[in-house]
Backbone as CSV, one residue per row, in Angstrom:
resi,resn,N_x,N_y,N_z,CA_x,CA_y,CA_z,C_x,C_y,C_z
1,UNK,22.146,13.641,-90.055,21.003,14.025,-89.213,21.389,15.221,-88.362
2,UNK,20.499,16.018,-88.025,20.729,17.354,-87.970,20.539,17.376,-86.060
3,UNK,21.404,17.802,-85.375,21.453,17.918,-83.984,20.421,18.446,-83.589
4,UNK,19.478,18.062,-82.481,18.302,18.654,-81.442,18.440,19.797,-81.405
5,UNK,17.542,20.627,-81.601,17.977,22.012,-80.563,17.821,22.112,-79.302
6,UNK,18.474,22.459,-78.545,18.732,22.897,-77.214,17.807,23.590,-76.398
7,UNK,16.459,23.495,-75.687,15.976,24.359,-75.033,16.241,24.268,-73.577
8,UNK,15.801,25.435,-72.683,16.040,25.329,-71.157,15.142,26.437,-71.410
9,UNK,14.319,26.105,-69.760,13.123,26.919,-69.608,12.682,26.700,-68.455
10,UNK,11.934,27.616,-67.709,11.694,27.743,-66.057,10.310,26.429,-65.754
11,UNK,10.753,25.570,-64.835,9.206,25.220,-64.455,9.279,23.717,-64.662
12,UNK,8.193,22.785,-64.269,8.440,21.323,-64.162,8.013,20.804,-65.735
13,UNK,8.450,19.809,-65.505,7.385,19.238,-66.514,5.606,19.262,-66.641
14,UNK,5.378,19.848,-67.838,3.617,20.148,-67.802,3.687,21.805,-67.470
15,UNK,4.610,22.535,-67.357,4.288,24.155,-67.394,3.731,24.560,-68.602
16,UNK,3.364,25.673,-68.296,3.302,26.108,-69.836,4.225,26.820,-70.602
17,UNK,5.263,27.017,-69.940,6.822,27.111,-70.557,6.701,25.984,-71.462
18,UNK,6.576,24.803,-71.047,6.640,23.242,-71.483,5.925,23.252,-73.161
19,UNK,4.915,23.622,-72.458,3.540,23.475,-74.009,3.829,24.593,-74.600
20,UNK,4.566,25.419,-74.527,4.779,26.711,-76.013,6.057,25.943,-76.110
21,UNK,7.079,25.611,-75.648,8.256,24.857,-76.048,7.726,23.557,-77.139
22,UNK,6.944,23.206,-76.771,6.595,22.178,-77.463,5.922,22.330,-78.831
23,UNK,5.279,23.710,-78.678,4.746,24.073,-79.722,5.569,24.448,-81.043
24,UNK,6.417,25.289,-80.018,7.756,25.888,-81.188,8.510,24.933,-81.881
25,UNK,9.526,23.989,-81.165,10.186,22.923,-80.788,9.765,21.819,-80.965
26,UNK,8.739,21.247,-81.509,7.958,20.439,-81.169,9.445,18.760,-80.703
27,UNK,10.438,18.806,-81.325,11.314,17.808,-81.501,12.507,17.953,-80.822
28,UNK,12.574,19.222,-79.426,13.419,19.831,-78.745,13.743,18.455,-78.195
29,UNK,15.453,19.285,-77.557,15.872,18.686,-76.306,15.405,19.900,-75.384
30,UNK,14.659,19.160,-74.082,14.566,20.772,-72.760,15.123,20.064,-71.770
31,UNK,15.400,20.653,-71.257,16.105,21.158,-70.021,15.399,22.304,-69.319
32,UNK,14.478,20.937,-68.041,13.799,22.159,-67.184,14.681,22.898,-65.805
33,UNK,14.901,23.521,-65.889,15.231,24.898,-64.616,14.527,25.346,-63.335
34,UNK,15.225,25.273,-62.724,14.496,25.828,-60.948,14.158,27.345,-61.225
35,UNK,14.667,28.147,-62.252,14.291,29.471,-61.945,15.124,29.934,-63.101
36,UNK,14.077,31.372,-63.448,14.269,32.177,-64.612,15.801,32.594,-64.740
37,UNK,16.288,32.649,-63.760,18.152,32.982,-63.568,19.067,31.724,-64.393
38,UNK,18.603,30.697,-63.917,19.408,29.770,-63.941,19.270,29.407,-65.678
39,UNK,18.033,29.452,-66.632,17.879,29.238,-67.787,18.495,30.485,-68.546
40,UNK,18.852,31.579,-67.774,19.147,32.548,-68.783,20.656,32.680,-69.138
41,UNK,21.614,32.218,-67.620,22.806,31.959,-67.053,23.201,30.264,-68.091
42,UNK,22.612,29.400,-68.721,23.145,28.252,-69.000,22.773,28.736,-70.056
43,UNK,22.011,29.560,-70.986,22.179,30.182,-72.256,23.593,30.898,-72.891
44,UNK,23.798,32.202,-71.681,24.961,32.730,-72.256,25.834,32.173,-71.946
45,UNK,26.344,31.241,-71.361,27.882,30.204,-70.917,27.813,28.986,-72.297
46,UNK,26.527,28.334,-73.309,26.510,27.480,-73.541,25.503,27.922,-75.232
47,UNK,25.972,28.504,-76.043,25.505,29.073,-77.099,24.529,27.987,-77.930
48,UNK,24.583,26.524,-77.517,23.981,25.788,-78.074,22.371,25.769,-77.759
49,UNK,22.024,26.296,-76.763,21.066,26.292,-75.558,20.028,28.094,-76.486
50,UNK,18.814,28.022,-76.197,17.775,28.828,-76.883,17.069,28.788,-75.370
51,UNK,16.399,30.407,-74.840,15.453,29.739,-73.889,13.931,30.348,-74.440
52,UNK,13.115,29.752,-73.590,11.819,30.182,-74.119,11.029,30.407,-72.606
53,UNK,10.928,32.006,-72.284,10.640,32.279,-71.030,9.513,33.254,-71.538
54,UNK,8.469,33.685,-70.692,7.159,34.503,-70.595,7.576,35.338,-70.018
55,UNK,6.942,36.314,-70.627,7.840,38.058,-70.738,6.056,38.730,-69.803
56,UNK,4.971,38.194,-70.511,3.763,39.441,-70.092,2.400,38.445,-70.484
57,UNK,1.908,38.561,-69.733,0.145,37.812,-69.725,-0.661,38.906,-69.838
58,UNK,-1.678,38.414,-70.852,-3.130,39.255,-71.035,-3.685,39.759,-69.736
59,UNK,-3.862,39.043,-68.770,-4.540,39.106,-67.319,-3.780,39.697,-65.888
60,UNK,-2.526,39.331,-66.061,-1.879,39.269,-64.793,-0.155,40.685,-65.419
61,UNK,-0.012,40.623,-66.413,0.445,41.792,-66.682,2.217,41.034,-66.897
62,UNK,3.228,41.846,-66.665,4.640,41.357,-66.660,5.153,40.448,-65.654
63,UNK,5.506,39.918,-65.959,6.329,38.104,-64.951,7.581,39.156,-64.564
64,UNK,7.450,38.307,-63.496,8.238,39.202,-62.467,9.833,38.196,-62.518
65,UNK,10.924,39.320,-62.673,12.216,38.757,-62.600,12.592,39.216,-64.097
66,UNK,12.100,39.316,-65.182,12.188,38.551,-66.720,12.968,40.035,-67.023
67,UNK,12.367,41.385,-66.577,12.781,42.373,-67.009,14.381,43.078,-66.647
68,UNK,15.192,41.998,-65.067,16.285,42.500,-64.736,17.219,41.692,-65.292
69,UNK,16.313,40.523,-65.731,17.342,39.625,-66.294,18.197,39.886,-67.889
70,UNK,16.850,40.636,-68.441,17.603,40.994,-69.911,18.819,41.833,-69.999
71,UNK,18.676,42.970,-68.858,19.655,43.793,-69.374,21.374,42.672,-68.639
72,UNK,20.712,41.848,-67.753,22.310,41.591,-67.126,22.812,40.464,-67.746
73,UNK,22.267,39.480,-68.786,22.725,38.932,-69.501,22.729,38.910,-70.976
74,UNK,21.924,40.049,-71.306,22.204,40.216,-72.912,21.933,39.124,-73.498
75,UNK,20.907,38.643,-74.133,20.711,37.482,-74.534,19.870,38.377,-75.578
76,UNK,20.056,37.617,-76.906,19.382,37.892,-78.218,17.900,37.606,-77.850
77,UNK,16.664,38.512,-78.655,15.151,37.900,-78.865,15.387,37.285,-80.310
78,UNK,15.123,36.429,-80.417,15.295,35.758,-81.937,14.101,35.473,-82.544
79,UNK,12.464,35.702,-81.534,11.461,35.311,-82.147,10.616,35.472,-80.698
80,UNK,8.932,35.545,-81.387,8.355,35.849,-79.899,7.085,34.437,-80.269
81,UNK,6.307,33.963,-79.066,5.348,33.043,-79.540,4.028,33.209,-77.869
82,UNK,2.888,33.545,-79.016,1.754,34.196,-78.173,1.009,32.403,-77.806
83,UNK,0.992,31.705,-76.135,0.453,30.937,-75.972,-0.784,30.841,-75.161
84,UNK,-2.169,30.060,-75.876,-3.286,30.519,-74.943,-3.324,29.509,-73.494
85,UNK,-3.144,30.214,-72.078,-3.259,29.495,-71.642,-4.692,29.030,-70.750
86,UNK,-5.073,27.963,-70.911,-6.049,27.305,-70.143,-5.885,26.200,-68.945
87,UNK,-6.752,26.704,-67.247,-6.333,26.082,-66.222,-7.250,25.326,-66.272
88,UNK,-7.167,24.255,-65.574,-7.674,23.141,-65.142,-7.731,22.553,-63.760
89,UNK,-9.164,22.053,-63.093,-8.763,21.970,-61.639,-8.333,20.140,-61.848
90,UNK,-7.426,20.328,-61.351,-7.114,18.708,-61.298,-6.723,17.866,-60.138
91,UNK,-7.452,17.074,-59.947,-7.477,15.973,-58.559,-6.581,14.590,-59.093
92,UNK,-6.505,13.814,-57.776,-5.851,12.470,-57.838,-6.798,11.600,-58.554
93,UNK,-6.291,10.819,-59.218,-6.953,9.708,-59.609,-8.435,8.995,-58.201
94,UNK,-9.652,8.791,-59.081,-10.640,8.866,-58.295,-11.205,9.375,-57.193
95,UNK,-10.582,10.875,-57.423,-11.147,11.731,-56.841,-12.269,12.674,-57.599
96,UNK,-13.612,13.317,-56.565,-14.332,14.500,-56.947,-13.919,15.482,-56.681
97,UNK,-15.102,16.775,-57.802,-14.752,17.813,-56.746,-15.224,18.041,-55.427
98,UNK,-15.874,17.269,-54.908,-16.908,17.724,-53.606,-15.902,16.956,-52.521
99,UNK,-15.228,16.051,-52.845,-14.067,15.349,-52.446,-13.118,16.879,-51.431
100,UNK,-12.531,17.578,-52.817,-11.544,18.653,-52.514,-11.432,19.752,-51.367
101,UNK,-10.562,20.247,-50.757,-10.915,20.989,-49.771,-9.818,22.208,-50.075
102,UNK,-8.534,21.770,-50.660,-7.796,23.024,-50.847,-7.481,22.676,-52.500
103,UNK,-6.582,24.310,-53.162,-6.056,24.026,-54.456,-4.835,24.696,-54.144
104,UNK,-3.953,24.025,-55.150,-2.245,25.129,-54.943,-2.043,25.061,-56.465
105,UNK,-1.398,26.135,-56.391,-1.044,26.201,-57.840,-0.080,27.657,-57.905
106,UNK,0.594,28.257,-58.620,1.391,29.578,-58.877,0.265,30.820,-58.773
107,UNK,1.006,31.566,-57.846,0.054,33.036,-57.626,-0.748,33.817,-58.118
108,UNK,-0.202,33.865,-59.948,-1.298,33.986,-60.729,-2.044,33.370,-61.643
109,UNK,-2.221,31.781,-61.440,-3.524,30.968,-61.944,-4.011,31.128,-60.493
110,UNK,-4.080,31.153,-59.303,-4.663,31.307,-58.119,-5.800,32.744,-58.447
111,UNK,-5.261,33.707,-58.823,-5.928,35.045,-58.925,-6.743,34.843,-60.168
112,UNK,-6.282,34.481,-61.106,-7.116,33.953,-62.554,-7.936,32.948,-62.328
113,UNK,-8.707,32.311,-61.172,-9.179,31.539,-60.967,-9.890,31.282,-59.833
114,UNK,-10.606,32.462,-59.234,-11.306,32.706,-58.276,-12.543,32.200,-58.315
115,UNK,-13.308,32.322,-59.129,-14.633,32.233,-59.098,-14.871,30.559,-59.271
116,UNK,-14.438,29.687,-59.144,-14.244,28.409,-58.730,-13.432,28.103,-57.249
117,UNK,-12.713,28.952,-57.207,-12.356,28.935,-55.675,-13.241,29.424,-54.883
118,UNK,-13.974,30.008,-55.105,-15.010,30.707,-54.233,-16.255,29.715,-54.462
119,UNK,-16.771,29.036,-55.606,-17.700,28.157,-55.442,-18.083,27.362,-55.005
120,UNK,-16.258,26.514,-54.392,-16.716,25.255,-53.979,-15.585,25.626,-52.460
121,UNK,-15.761,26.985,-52.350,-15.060,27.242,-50.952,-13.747,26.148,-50.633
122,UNK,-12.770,26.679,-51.609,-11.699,25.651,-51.537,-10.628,26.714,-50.745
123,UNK,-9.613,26.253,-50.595,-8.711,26.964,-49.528,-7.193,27.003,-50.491
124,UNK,-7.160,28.413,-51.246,-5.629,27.984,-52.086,-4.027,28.210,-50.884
125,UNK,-4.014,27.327,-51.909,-2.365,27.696,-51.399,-1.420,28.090,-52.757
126,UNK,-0.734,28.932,-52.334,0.151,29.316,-53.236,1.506,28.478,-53.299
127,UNK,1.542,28.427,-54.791,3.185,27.446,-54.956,3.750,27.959,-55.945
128,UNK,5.129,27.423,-56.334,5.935,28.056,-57.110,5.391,28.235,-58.544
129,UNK,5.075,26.690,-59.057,4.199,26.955,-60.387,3.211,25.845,-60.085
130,UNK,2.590,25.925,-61.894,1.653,25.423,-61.382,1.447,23.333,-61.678
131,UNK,2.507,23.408,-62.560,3.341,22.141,-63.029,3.821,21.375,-61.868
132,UNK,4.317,22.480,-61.471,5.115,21.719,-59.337,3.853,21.425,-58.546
133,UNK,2.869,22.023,-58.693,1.208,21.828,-57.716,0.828,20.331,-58.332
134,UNK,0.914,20.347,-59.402,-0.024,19.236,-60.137,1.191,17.727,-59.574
135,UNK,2.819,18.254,-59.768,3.285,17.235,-59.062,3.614,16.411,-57.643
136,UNK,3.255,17.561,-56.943,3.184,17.355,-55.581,2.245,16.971,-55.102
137,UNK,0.937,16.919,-55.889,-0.658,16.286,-55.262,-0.547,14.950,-55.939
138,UNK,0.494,14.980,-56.733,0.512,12.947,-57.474,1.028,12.102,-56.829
139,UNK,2.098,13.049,-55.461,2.649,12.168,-54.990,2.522,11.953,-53.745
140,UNK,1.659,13.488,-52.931,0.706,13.559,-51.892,-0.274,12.321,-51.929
141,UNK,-0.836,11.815,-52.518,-2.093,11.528,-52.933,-3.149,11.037,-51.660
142,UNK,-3.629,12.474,-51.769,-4.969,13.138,-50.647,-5.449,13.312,-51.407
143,UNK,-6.703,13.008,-51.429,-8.018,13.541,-52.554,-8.613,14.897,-51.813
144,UNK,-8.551,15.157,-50.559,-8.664,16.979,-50.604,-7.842,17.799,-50.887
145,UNK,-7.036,17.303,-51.965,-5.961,18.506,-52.568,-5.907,18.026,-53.405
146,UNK,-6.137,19.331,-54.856,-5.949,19.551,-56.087,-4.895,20.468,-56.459
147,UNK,-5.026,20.700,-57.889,-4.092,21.650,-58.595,-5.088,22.493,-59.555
148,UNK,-4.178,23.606,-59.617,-4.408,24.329,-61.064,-3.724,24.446,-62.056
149,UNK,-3.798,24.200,-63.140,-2.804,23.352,-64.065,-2.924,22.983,-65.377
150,UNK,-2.369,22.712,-66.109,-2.603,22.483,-67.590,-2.793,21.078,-67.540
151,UNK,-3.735,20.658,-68.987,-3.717,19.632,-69.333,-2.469,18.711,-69.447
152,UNK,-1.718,19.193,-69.960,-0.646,18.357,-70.074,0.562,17.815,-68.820
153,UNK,0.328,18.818,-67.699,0.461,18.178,-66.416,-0.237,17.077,-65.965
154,UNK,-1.346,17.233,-66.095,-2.661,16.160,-65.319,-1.666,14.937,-66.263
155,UNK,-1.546,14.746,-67.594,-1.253,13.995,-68.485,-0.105,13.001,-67.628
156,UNK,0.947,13.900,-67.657,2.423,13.507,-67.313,2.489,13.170,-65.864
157,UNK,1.512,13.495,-64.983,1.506,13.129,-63.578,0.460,12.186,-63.207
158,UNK,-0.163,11.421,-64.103,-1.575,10.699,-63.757,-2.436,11.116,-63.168
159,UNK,-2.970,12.548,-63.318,-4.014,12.903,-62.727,-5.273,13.118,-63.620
160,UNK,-6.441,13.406,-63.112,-7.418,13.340,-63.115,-7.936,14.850,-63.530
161,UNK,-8.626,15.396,-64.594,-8.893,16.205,-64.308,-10.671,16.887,-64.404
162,UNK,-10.764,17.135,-63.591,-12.015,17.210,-62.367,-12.912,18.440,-62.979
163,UNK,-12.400,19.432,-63.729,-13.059,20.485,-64.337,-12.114,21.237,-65.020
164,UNK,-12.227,21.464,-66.612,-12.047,22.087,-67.591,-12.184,23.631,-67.845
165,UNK,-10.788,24.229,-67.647,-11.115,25.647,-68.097,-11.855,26.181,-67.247
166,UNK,-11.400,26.332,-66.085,-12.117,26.863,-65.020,-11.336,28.343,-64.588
167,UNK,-11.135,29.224,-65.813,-10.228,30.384,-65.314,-11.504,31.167,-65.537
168,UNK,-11.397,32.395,-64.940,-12.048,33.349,-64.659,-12.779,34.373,-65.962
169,UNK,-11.955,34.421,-66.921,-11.834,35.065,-68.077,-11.166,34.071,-69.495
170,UNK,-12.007,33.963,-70.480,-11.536,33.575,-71.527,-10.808,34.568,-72.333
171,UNK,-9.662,34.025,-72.943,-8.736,34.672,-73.788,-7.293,35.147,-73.131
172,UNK,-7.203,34.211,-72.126,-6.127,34.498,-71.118,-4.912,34.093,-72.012
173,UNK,-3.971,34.523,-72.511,-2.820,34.201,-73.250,-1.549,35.077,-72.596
174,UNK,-0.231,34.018,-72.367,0.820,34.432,-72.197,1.983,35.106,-73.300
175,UNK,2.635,35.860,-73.708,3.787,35.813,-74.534,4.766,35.559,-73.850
176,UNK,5.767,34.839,-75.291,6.683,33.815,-74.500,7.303,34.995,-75.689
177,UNK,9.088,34.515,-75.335,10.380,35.170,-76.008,10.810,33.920,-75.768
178,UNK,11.416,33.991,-77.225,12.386,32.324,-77.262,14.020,33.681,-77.611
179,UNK,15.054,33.186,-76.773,16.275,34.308,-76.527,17.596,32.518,-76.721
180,UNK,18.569,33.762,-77.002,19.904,33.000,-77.159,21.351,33.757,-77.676
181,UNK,22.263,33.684,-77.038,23.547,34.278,-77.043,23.790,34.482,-78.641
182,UNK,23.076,34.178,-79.470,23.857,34.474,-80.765,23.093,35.754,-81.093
183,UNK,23.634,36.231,-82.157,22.942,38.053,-82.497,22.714,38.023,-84.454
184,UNK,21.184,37.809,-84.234,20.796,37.245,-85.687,19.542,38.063,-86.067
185,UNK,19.974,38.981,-86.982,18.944,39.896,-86.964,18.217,39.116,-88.770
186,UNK,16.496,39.529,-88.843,16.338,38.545,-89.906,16.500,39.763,-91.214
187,UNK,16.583,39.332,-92.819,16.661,40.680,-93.357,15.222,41.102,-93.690
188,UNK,15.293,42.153,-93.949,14.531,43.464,-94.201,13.428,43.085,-94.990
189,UNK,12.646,42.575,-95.459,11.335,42.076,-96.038,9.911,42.283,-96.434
190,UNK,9.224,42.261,-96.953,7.676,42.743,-96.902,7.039,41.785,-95.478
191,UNK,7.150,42.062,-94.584,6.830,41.180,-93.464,6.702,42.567,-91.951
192,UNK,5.580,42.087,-91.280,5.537,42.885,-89.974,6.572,42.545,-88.890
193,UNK,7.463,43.514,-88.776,8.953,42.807,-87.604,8.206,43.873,-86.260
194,UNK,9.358,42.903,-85.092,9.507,43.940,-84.155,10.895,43.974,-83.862
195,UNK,11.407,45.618,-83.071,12.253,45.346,-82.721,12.994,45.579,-80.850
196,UNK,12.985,45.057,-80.279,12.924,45.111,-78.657,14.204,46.188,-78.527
197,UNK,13.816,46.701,-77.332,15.232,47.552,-76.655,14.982,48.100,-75.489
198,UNK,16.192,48.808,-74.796,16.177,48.832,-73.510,17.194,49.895,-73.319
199,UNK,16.075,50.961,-72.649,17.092,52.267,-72.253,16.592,52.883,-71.080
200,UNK,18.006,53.786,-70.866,17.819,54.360,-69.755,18.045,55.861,-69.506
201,UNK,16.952,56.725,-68.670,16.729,58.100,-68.970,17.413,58.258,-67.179
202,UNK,17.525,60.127,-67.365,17.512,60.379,-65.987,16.527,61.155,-65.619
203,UNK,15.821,60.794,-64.204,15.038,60.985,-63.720,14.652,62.927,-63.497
204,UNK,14.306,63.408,-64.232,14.139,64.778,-64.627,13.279,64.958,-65.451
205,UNK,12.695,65.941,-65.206,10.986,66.753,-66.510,11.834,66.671,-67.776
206,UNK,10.471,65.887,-68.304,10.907,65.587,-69.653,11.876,64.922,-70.772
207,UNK,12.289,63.992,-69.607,13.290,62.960,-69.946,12.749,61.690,-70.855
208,UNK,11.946,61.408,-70.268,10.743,60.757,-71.377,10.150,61.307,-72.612
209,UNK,9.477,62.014,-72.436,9.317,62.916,-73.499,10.116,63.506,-74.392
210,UNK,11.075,63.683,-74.290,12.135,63.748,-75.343,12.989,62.777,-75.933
211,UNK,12.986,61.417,-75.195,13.156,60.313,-75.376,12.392,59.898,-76.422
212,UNK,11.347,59.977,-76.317,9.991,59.398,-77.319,9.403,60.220,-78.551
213,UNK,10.106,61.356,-78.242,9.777,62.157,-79.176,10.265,62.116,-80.791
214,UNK,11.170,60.956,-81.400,11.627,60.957,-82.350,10.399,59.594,-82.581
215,UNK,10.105,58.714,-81.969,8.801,57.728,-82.863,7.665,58.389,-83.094
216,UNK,7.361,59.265,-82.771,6.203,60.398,-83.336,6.566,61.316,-84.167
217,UNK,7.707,61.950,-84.210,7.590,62.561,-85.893,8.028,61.575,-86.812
218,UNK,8.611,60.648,-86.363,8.830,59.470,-87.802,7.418,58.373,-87.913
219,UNK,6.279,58.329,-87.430,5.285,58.017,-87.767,5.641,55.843,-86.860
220,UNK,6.545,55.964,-86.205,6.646,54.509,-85.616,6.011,54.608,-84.612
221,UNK,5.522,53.243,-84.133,4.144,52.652,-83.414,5.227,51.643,-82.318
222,UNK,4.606,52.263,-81.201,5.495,51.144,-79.782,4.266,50.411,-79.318
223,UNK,4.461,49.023,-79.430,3.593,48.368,-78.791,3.592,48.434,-77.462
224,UNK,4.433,48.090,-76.499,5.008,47.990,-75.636,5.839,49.226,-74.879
225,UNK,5.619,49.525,-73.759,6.827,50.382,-73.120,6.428,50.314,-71.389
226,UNK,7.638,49.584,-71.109,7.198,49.896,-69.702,8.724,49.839,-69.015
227,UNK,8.468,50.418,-67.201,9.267,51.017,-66.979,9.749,50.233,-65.529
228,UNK,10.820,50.367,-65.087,11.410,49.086,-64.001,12.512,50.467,-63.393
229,UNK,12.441,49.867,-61.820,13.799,50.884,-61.325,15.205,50.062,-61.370
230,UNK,15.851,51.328,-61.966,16.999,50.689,-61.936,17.999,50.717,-60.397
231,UNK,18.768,49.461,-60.655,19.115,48.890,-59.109,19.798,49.696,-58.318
232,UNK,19.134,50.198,-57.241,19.388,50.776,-55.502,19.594,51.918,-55.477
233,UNK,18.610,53.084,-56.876,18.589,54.065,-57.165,17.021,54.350,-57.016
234,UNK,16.892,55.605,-56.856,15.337,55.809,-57.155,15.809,57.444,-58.469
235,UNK,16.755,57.128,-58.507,16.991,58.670,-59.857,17.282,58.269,-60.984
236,UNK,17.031,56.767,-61.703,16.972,56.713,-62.848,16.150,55.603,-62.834
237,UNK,15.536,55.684,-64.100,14.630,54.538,-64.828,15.135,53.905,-65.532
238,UNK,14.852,52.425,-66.077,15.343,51.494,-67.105,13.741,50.918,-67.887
239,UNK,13.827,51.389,-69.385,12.490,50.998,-70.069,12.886,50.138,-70.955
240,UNK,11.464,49.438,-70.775,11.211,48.032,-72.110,10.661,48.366,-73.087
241,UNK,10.953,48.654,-74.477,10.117,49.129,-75.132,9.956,48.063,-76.858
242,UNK,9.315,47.838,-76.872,8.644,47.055,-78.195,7.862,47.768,-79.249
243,UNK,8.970,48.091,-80.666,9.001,49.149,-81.524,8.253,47.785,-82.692
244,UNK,6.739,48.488,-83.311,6.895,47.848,-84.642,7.361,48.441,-85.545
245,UNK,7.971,47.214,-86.773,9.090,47.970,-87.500,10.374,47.393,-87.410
246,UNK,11.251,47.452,-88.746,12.642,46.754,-88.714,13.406,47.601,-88.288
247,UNK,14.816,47.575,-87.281,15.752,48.603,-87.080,16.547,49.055,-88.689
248,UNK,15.988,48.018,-89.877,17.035,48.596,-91.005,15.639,49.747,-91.783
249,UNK,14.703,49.783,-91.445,13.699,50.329,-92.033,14.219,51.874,-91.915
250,UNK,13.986,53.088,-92.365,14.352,54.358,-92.546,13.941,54.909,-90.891
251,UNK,12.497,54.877,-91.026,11.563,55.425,-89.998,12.123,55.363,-88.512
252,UNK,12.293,53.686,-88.648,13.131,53.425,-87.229,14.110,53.863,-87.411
253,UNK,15.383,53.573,-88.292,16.819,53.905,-87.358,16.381,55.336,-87.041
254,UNK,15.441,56.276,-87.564,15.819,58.081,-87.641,14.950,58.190,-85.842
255,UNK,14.242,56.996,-85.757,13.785,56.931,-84.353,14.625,56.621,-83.370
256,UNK,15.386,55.617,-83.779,16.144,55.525,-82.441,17.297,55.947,-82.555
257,UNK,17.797,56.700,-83.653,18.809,57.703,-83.486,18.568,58.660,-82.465
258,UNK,17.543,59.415,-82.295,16.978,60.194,-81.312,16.907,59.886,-79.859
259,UNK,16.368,58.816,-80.222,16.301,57.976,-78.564,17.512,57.801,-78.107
260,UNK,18.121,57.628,-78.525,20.044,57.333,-78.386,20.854,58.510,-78.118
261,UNK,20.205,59.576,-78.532,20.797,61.179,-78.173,19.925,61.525,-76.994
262,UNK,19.199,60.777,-76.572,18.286,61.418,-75.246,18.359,60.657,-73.979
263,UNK,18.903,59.538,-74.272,19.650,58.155,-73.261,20.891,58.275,-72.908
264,UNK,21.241,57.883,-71.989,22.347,57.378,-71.250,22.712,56.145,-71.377
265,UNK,22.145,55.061,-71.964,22.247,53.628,-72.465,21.041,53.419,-72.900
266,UNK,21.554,52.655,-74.524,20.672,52.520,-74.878,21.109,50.774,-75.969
267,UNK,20.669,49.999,-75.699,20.793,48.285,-75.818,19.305,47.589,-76.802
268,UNK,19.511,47.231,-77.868,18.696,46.363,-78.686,18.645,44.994,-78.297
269,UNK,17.806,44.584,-78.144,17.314,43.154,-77.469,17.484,42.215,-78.667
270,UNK,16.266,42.987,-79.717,16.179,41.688,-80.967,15.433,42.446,-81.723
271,UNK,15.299,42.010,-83.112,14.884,42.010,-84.428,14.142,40.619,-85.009
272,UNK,12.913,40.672,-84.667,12.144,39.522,-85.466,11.090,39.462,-85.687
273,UNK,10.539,38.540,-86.641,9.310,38.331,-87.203,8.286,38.702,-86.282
274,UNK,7.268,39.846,-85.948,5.902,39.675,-85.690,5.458,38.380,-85.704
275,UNK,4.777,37.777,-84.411,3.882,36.512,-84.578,2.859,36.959,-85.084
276,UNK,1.934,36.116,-85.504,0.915,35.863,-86.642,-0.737,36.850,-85.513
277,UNK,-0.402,36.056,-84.221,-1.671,36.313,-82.941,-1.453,37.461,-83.050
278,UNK,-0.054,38.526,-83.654,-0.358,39.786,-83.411,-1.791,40.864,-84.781
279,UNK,-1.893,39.743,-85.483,-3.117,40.576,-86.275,-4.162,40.181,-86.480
280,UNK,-4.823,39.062,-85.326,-6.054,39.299,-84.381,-6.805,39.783,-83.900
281,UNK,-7.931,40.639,-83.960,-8.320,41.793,-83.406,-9.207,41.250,-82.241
């Protein structure tokens, strides 16, 4: 019989770290984490260990922390997984909503979820996530305090849940990166890959632009590129960039050969399969 795999991932039980872990994993061992540091830190010390952390939301944009963490622990992308998420207002057992007077939940289901906060003039409070809200009102148990929260919290904490999909905008989806100390690139295939990386320019006209200038005459497509300061400098940049395309493909290496003559560091994250949500229109 074939050993568990190993996950660790930020957030309580019922996050939605939790429910894309579960999705992937469905038969994981997890190991939940106080914070995005600590799951990325028991990855590279413990090679048995995979994490599965949210990199960027449809609505609320890049998760904050995720981007300083890659370059300082080097951890492989081995695969990416697009999860839809849906909030939920959820009360104590026999409670209403007319009952409720405040909601807590993580900063951005709070912002994704206004126009129910504003309906029934509830009073948020902000909390770490939104898994920790749903557990702290189970054990509060005040019926003028709810959560915002996934189903599968309400589930695991005996709560109640009071109204369905009460986010602001449908089609709210997170991407998750499932990462791990080993370096496993998949081979070369009739299949849509991506490949992640991370470089750094100096802050001067046209440092970018000449940077980027080799995926436009080789005809490669960046999904992704965005840009973070690098630490206790304001004269250089550090970019995220998400290339479709295999690094063994022609097009790319002649791309990031270029990029590599126009950088000062330049670091590959991962090589893997395109998820499926990416050819969705």
């Amino acid at each position: 019989m074939a050993d568990k795999i190993k996950v660790a991932l930020q957030g309580e039980k019922g996050a939605y770290s939790h429910i894309a872990s579960l999705n992937i994993f469905p038969n994981a061992e997890i190991n939940f984490c106080a914070t995005f540091e600590e799951t990325f830190k028991l990855a590279k010390e413990n090679s048995e260990y995979c994490i599965v952390v949210p990199i960027e939301n449809s609505l609320a944009g890049r998760v904050a922390d995720i981007h300083y963490l890659l370059p300082k622990y080097k951890l492989q992308i081995h695969s990416e997984h697009f999860q839809k998420v849906s909030h939920n207002l959820i009360g104590i057992k026999g409670s209403s909503i007319k009952d409720i007077k405040t909601v807590r939940s993580h900063a951005q289901a709070i912002g994704q979820c206004q126009k129910i906060i504003s309906q029934y003039k509830l009073r948020p409070i902000i909390s770490a996530d939104t898994a920790g809200s749903a557990k702290f009102i189970s054990q509060k148990k005040d019926k003028t305090d709810s959560a915002l929260a996934s189903d599968l919290a309400a589930q695991i904490y005996g709560l109640e849940i009071l109204k369905k999909n009460v986010e602001d905008e449908v089609g709210n989806v997170t991407r998750f990166l499932i990462m791990g100390n080993e370096k496993k690139h998949p081979e070369l295939k009739n299949k849509k890959y991506i490949t992640s990386c991370m470089f750094r320019v100096k802050s001067i006209p046209a440092a970018l632009y000449k940077a980027l200038g080799g995926f436009a005459t080789n005809g490669v497509n960046l999904c992704r590129l965005e840009s973070f300061a690098v630490k206790n400098t304001f004269q250089q940049a550090n970019f995220y960039v998400d290339i479709e395309g295999h690094i063994e493909a022609l097009p790319v290496q002649k791309a990031l050969e270029e990029l590599g003559f126009h950088t000062q560091k330049l670091d590959i994250l991962g090589v893997y399969e395109a998820d499926k949500f990416r050819d969705k229109k």
